[in-house]
VMD Tcl script that draws the C-alpha trace (Angstrom):
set ca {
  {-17.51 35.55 42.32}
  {-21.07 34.43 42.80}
  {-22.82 31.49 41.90}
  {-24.45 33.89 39.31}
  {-21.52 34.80 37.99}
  {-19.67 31.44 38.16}
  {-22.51 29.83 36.43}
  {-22.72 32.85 33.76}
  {-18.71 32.21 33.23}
  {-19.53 28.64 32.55}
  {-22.02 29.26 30.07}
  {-19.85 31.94 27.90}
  {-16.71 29.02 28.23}
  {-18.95 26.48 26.95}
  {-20.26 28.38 23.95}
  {-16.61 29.33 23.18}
  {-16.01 26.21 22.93}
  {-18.31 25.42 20.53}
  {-17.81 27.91 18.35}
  {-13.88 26.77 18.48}
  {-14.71 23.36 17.66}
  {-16.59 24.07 14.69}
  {-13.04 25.51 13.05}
  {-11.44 21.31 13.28}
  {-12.11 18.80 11.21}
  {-13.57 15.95 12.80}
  {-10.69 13.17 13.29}
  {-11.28 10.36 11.47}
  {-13.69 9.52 8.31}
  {-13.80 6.18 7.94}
  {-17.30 5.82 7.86}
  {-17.56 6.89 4.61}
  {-15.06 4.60 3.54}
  {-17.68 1.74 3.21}
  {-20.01 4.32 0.49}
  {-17.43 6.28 -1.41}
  {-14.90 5.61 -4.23}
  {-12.63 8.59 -4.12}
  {-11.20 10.69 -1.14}
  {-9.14 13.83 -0.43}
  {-7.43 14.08 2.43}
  {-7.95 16.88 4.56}
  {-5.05 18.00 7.17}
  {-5.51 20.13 10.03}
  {-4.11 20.96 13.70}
  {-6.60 18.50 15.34}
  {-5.64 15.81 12.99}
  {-6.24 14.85 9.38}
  {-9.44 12.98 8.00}
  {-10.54 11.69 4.67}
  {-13.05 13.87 3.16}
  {-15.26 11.41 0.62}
  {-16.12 13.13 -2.68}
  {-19.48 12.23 -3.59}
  {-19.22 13.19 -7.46}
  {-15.92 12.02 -8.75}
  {-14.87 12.70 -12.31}
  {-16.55 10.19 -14.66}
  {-13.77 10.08 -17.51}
  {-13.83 6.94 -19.37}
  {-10.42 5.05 -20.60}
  {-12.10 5.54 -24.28}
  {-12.01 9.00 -23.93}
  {-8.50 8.96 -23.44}
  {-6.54 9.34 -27.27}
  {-3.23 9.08 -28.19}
  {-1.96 7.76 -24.79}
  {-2.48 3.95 -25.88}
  {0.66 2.16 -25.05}
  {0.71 4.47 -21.40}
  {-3.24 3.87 -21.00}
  {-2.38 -0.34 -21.82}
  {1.01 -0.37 -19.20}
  {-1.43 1.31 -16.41}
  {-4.59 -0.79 -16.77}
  {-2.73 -3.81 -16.58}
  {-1.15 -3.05 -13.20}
  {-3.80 -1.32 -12.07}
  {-5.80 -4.66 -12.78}
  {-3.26 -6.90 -11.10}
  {-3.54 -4.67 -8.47}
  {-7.45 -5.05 -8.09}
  {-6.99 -8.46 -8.66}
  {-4.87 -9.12 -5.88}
  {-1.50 -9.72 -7.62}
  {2.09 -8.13 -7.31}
  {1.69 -4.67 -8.25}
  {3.68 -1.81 -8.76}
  {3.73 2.17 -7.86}
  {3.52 4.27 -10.65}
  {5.29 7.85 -11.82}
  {3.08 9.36 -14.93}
  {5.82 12.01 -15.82}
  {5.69 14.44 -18.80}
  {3.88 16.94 -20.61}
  {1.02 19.24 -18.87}
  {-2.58 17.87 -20.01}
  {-1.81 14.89 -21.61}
  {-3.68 13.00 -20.06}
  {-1.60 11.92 -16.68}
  {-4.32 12.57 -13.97}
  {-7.35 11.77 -16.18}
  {-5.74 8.08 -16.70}
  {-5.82 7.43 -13.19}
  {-9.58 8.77 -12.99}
  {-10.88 6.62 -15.52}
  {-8.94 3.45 -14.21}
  {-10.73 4.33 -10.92}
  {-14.38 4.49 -12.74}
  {-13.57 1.30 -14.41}
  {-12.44 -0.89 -11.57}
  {-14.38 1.25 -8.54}
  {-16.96 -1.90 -8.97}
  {-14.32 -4.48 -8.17}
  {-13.12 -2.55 -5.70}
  {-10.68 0.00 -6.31}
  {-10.69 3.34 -4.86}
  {-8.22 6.38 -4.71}
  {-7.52 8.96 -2.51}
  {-6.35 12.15 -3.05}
  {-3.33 13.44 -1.35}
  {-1.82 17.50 -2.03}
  {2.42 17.14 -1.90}
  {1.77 19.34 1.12}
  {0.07 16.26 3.29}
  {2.70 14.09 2.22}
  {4.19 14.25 5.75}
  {0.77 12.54 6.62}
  {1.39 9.61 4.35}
  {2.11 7.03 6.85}
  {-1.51 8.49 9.81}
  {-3.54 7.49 5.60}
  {-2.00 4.08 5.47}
  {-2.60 3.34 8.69}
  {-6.06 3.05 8.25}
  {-6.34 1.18 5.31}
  {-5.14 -1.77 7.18}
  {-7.10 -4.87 6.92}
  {-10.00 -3.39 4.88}
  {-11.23 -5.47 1.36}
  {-10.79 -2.67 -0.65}
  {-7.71 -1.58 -2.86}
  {-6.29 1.86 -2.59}
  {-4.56 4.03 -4.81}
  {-3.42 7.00 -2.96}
  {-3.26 9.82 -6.09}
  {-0.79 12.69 -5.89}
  {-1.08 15.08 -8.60}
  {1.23 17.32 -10.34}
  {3.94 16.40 -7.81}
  {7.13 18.04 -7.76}
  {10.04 19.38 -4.60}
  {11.59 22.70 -4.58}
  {15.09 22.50 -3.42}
  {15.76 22.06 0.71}
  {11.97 20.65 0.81}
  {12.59 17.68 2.86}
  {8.57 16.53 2.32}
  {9.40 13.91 -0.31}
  {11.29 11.76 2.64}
  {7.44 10.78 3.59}
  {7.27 9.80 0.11}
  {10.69 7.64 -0.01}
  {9.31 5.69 3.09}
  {6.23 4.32 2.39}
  {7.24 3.53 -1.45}
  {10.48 1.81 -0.01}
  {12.42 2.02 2.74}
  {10.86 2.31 5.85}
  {10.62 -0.29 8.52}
  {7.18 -0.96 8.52}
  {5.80 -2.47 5.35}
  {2.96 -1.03 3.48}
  {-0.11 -2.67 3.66}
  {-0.76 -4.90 0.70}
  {-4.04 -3.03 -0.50}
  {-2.32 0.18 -0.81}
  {-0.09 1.23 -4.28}
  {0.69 5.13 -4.94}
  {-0.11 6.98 -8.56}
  {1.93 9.95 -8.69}
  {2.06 12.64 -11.76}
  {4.71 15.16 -12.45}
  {6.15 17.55 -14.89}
  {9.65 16.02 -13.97}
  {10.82 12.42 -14.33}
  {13.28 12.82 -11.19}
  {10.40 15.12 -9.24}
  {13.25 17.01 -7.87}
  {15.19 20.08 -10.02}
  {18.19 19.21 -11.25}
  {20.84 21.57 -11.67}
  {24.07 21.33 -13.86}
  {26.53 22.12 -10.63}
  {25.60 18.55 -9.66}
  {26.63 16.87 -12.52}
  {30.17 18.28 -12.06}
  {30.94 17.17 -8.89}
  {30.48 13.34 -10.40}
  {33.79 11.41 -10.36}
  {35.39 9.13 -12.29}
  {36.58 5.81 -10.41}
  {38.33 3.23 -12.51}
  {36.52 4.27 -15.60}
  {33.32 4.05 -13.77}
  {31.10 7.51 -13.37}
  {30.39 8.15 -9.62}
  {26.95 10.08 -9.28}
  {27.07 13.37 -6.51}
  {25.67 12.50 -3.70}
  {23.08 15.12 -4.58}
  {22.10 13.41 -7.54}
  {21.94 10.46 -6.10}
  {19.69 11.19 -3.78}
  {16.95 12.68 -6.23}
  {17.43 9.84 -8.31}
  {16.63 7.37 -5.70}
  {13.43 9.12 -4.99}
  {11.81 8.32 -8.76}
  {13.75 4.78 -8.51}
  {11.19 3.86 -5.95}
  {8.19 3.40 -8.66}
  {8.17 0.68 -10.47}
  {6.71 1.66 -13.67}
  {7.35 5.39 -15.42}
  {5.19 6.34 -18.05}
  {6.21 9.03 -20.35}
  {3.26 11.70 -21.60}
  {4.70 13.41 -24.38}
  {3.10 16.72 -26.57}
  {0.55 15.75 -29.06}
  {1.11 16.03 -32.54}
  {-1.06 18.08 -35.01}
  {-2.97 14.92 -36.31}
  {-3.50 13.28 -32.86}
  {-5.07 17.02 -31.18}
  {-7.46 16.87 -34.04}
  {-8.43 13.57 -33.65}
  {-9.22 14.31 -29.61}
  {-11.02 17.18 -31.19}
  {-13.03 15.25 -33.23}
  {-13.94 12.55 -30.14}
  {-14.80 15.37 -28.20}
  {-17.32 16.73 -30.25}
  {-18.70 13.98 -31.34}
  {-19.22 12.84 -27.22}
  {-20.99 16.24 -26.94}
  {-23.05 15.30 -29.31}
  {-21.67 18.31 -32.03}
  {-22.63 18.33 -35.46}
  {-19.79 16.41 -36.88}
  {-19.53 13.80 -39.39}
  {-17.98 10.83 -38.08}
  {-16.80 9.61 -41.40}
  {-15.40 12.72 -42.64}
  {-13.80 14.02 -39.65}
  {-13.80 17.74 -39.19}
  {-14.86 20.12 -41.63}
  {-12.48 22.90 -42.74}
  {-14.15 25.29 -40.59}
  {-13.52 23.43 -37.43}
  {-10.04 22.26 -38.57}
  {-8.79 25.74 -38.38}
  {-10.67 27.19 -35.01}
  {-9.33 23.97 -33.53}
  {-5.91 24.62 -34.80}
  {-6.31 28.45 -33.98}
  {-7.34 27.68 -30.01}
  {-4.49 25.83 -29.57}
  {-2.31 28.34 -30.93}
  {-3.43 30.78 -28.75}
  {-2.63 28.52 -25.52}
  {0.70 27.36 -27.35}
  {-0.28 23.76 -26.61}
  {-2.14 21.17 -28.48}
  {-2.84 19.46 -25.71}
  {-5.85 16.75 -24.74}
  {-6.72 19.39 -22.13}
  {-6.38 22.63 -24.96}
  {-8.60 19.94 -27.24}
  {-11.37 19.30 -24.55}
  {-11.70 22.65 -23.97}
  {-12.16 24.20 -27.24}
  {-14.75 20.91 -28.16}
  {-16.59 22.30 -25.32}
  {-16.78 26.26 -26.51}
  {-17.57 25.00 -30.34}
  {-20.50 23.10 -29.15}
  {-21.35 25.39 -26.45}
  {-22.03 27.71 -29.31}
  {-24.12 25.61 -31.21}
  {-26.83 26.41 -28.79}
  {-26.34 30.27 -28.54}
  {-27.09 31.29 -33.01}
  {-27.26 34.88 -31.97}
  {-23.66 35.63 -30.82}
  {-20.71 36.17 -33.21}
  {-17.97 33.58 -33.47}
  {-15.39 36.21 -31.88}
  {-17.87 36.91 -29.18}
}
mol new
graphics top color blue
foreach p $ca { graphics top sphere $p radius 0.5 }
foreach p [lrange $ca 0 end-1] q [lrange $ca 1 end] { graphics top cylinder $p $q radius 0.2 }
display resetview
């Protein structure tokens, strides 16, 4: 080959290269760590980073209804935590849009001055749990590390990342770090009724499978479980209600909702087959949204 060619070869490698590297996250975001309040964590085959996410989700804790004694439980640990007392991790378990995730975003706008931040971990990154902790080491700052809607399908072995870092590994978590997790399931793991019948009996004491057991130890590992339980018809209207009256909706604060607005509210919700906070912040934003479009039908 000539030097031509060589050189030519060279140039074509190089350019493939770049092109390449432009496909892998860069290794390693820490320096956004000293500007941002909220990450995600971003896997990949060169190595995982923490993306920072420049507009979090400003949800106050007043816009949360209905959830008092969970929101109280939370904000308290979550303030010893900031604070730099004994803390616990946390399983919100329950009901789908209750209000589990949006608690721990508007503990995080609340306390992101005093330095609290949270990053976001998928189940699926889990296995990547103890690269994240690594380099929150040392730093001023207290972490929450936020996985949402977390739950194991049978023979996924993922949640063993998850058992060692809450408890049981050798290495200790660093002291700025805690874990938020939400779920539809208490135990985060199905349970199935061919477990319970291979408990045993021992001296009048009830002897747990070992399959049991074993998912059971998994939710064990937080310290405090909230509950989120389906609203009632009262307590959806009255999310209703603070909803429109945030968007700034024609509502009367001292008479609540008209009948009107009663009965589209109760109607959306029917149609979803949830009154939920998330089935009530979504129809307050399509009533008010329609405020400002007169020349459109109401079934439009």
């Amino acid at each position: 080959m000539s030097t031509q060619g060589f050189d030519q070869l060279i140039s074509r490698l190089e350019r493939l290269l770049d092109r390449v590297e432009a496909h892998f996250p860069v290794v390693g975001g820490d320096a956004d760590l000293d500007t941002a309040i909220a990450f995600r964590w971003r896997s990949g085959t060169a190595g995982g980073h923490l993306q920072a996410v420049h507009h979090p989700h400003r949800i106050r804790l007043e816009d949360l209804r209905s959830v008092d004694r969970q929101k109280r439980l939370l904000q308290r640990n979550t303030l010893q935590f900031v604070r730099g007392a004994p803390a616990n991790n946390a399983l919100l378990w329950g009901s789908r849009g209750t209000g589990k995730s949006s608690l721990v975003k508007a503990l995080l706008n609340e306390y992101a001055a005093q330095g609290l931040r949270v990053i976001e971990v998928d189940k699926d990154d889990l296995h990547d749990l103890s690269a994240i902790v690594d380099r929150l080491h040392g730093r001023r700052e207290r972490y929450l590390i936020f996985s949402d809607d977390l739950s194991f399908a049978p023979g996924d072995a993922s949640y063993r990342s998850l058992k060692a870092i809450l408890d049981g590994s050798v290495e200790a978590p660093p002291e700025n770090v805690l874990i938020y997790a939400t779920s539809n399931r208490r135990h985060l793991i199905p349970e199935y009724m061919s477990e319970n019948l291979d408990a045993q009996h021992v001296e009048g004491e009830i002897h747990q499978s070992e399959a049991v057991e074993e998912k059971i130890s998994l939710s064990e590992r937080f310290g405090i479980w909230l509950s989120f339980y389906p609203f009632k018809q009262a307590e959806y209207l009255g999310i209703v209600e603070h909803w429109l009256l945030t968007m700034g909706s024609d509502v009367d604060a001292d008479s609540g909702l008209d009948e009107k607005t009663r009965a589209a509210a109760l109607k959306w919700a029917l149609s979803r087959g949830s009154r939920s906070g998330r089935s009530a912040y979504q129809f307050a934003r399509d009533w008010s949204g329609r405020q400002g479009i007169q020349d459109i039908g109401d079934d439009a």
